[in-house]
C-alpha positions as a Markdown table, in Angstrom:
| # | Residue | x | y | z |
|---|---|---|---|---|
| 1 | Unk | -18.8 | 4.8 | 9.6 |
| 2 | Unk | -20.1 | 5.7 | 13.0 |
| 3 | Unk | -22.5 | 8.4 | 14.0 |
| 4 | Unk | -19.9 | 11.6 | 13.6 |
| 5 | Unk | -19.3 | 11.1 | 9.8 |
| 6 | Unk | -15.8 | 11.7 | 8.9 |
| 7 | Unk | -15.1 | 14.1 | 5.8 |
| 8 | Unk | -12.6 | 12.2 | 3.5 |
| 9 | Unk | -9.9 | 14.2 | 2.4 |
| 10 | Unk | -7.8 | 13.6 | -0.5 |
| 11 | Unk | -4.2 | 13.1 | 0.4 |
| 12 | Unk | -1.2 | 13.7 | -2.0 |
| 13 | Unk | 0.9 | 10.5 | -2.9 |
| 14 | Unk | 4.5 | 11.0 | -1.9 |
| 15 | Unk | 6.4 | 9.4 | -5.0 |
| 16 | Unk | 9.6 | 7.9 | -5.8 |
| 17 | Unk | 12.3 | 8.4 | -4.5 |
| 18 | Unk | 11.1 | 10.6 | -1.7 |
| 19 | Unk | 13.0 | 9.5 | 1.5 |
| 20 | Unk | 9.8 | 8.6 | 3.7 |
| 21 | Unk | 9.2 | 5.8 | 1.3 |
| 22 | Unk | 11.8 | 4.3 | 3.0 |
| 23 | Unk | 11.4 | 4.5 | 6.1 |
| 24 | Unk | 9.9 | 2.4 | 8.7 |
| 25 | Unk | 7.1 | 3.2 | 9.7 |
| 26 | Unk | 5.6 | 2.6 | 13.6 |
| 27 | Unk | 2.5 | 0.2 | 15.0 |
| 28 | Unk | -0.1 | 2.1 | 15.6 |
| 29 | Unk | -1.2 | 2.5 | 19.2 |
| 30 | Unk | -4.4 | 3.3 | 21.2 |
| 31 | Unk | -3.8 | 6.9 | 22.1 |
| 32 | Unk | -3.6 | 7.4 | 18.2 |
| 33 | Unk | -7.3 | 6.2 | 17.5 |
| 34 | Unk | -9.0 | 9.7 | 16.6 |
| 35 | Unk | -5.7 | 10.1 | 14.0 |
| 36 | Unk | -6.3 | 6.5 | 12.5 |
| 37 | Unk | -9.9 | 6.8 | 12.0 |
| 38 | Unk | -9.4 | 9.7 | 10.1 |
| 39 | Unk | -6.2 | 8.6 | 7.8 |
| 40 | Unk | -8.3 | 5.4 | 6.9 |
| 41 | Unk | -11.2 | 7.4 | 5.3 |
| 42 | Unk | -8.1 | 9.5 | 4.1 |
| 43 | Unk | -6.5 | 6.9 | 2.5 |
| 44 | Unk | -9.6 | 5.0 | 1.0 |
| 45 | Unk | -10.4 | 8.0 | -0.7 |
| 46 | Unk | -7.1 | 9.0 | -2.2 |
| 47 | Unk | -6.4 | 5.3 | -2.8 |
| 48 | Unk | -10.1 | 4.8 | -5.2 |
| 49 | Unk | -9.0 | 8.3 | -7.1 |
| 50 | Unk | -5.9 | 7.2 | -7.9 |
| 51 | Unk | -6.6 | 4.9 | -8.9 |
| 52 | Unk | -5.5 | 1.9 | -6.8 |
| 53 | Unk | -6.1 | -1.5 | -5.1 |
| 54 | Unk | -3.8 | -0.9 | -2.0 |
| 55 | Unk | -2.5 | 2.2 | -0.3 |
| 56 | Unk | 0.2 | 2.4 | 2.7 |
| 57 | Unk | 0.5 | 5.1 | 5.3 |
| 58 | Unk | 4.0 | 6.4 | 4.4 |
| 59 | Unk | 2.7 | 6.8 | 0.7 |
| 60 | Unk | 0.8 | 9.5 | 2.2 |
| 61 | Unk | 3.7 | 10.6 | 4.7 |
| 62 | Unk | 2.4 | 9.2 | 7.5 |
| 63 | Unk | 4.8 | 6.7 | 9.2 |
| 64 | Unk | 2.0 | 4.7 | 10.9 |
| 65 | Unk | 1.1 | 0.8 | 10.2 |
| 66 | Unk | -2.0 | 1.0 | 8.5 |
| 67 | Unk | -3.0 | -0.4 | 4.9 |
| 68 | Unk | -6.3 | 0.0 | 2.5 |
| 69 | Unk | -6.8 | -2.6 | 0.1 |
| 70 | Unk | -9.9 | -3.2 | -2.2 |
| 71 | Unk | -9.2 | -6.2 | -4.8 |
| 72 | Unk | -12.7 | -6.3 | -5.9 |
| 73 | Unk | -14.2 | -5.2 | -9.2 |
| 74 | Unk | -15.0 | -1.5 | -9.2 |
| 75 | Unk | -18.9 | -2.0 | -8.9 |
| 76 | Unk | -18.6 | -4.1 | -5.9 |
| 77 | Unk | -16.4 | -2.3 | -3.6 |
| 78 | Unk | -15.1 | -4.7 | -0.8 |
| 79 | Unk | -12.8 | -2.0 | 1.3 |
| 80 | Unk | -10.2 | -3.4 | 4.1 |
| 81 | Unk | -8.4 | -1.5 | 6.4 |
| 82 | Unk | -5.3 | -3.7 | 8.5 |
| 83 | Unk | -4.2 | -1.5 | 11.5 |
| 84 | Unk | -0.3 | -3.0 | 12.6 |
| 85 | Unk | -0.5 | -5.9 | 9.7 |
| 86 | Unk | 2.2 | -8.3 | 9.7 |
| 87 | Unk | 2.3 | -11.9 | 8.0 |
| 88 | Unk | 2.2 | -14.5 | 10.3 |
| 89 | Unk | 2.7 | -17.6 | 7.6 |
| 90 | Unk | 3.6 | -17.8 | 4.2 |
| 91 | Unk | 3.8 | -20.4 | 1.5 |
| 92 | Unk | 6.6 | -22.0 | 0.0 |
| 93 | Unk | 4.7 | -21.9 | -3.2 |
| 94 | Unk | 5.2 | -19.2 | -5.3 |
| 95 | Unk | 3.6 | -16.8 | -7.6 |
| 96 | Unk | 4.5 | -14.0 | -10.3 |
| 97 | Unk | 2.1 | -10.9 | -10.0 |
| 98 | Unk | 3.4 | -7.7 | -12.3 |
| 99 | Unk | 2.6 | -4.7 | -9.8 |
| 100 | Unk | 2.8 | -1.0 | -10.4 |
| 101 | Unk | 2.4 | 1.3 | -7.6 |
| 102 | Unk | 1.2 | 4.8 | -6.8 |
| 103 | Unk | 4.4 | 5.9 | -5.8 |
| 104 | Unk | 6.2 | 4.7 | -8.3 |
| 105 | Unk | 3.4 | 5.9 | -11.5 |
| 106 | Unk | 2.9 | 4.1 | -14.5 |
| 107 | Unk | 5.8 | 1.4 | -14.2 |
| 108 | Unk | 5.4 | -1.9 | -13.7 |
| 109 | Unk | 7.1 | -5.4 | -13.4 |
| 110 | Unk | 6.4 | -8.8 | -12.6 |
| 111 | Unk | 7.3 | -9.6 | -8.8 |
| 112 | Unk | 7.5 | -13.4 | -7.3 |
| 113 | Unk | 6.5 | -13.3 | -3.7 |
| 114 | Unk | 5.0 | -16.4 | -2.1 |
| 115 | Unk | 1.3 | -17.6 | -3.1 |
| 116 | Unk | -0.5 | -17.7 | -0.2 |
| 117 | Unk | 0.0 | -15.5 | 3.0 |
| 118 | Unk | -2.1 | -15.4 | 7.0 |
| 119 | Unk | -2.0 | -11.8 | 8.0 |
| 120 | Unk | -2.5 | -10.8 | 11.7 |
| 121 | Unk | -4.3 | -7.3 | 12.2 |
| 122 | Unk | -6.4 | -4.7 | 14.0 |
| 123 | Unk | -9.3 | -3.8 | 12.3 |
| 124 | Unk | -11.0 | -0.2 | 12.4 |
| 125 | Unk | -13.0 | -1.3 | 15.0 |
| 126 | Unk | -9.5 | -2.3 | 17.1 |
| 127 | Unk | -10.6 | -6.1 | 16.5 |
| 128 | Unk | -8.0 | -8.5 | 16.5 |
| 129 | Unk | -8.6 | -10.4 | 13.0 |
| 130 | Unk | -6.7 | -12.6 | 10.4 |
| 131 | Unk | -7.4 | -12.7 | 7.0 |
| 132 | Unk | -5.5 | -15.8 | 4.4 |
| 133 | Unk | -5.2 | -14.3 | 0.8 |
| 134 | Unk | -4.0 | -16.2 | -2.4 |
| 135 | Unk | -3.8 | -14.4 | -5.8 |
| 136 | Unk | -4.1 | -10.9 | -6.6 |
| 137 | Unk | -4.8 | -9.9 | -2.6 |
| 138 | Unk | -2.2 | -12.2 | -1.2 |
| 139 | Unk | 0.4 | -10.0 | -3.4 |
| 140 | Unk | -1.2 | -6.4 | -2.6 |
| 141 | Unk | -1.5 | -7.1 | 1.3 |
| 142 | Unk | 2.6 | -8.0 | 0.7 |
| 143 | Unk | 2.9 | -5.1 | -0.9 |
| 144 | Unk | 1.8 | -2.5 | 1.3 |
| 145 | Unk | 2.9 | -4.7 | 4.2 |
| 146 | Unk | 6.3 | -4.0 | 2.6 |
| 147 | Unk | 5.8 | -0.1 | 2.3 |
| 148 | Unk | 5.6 | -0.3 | 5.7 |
| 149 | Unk | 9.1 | -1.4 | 6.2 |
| 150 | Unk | 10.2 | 1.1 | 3.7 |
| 151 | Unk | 10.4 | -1.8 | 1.0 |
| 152 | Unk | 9.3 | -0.9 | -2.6 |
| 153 | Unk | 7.8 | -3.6 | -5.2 |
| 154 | Unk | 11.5 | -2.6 | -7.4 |
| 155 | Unk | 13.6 | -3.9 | -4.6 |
| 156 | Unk | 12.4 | -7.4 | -5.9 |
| 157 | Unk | 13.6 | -6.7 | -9.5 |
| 158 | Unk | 17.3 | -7.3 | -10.6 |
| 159 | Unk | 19.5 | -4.4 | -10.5 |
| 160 | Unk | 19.4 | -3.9 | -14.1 |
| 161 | Unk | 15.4 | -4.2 | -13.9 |
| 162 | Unk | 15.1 | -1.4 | -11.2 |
| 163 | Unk | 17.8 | 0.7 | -12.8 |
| 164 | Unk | 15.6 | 0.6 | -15.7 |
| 165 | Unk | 12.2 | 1.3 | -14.3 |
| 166 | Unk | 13.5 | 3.6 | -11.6 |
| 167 | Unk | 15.2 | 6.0 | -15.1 |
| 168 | Unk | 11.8 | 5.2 | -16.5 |
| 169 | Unk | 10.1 | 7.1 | -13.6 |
| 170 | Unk | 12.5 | 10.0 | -13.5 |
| 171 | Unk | 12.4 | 10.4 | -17.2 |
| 172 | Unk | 8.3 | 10.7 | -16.9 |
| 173 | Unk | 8.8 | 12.9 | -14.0 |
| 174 | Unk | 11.0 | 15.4 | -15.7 |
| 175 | Unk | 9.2 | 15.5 | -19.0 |
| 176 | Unk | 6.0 | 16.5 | -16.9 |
| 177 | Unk | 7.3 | 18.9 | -15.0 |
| 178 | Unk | 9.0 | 20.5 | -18.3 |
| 179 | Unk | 5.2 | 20.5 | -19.8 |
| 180 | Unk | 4.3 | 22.7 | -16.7 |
């Protein structure tokens, strides 16, 4: 953080199947620094409530291109913001992950997405960088690079698979509200 210490501010999760999870959502760009700075701290905060390893803009109903991830074990935090992300090489090599999302609580499935992936992206500083991620980061920073393109984890799943999770979700949903 610099000198003038942003406040964090929790941010409520948008969740399945509100529309603006599928929408896509637009690169960030200089005149929207101030608004960026902010919705990181935003983000990392609602993202280590939840909690959860990766959060995306639209989750938060924001349609900007910006990410949080943190694969790291809780007691060492290793937080990473990607301003306008996009995967510039992928493997051929696959690998099976089962993912859950905020968005989409308490439901999860195993997902094949390739092993390895180069990601271009600005950093909070407005840094150019590339990160390469294998294993459990390569799949989150797919992930949320996907909920930027208003793709969820369950469009990966067969048809019967989604179907299944996606009544799953709306069952939950209903039975909490009716607890209300």
């Amino acid at each position: 953080m610099s000198e003038t210490q942003i406040e964090a501010h929790l941010l409520p999760i948008l969740i399945c199947p509100d529309p603006k999870l599928r929408k896509v959502a637009r690169p960030v760009t200089p005149g929207d620094t101030e608004e960026v700075r902010e919705l990181i701290s935003d983000m990392f905060a609602t993202m280590y409530k939840a909690p959860g390893i990766g959060l995306a803009a639209p989750q938060v109903g924001r349609l900007l291109r910006v990410i949080t991830v943190d694969v790291a074990p809780k007691d060492v935090p290793a937080p990473l913001a990607l301003i306008n992300p996009e995967i510039i090489a992928k493997s051929e090599e696959t690998a099976v992950q089962q993912e859950g999302c905020l968005s989409i609580p308490d439901q999860y499935a195993d997902v094949v997405r390739p092993a390895r992936v180069k990601v271009r992206y600005l950093d909070e500083n407005w840094v150019k960088q590339e990160i390469e991620a294998e294993g459990l980061l390569a799949a989150c920073l797919q992930h949320e690079i996907d909920h930027l393109n208003g793709v969820l984890f369950v469009d990966y799943l067969t048809p019967l698979k989604r179907n299944i999770l996606l009544r799953k979700l709306a069952k939950a949903q209903k039975d909490m509200q009716a607890k209300r």
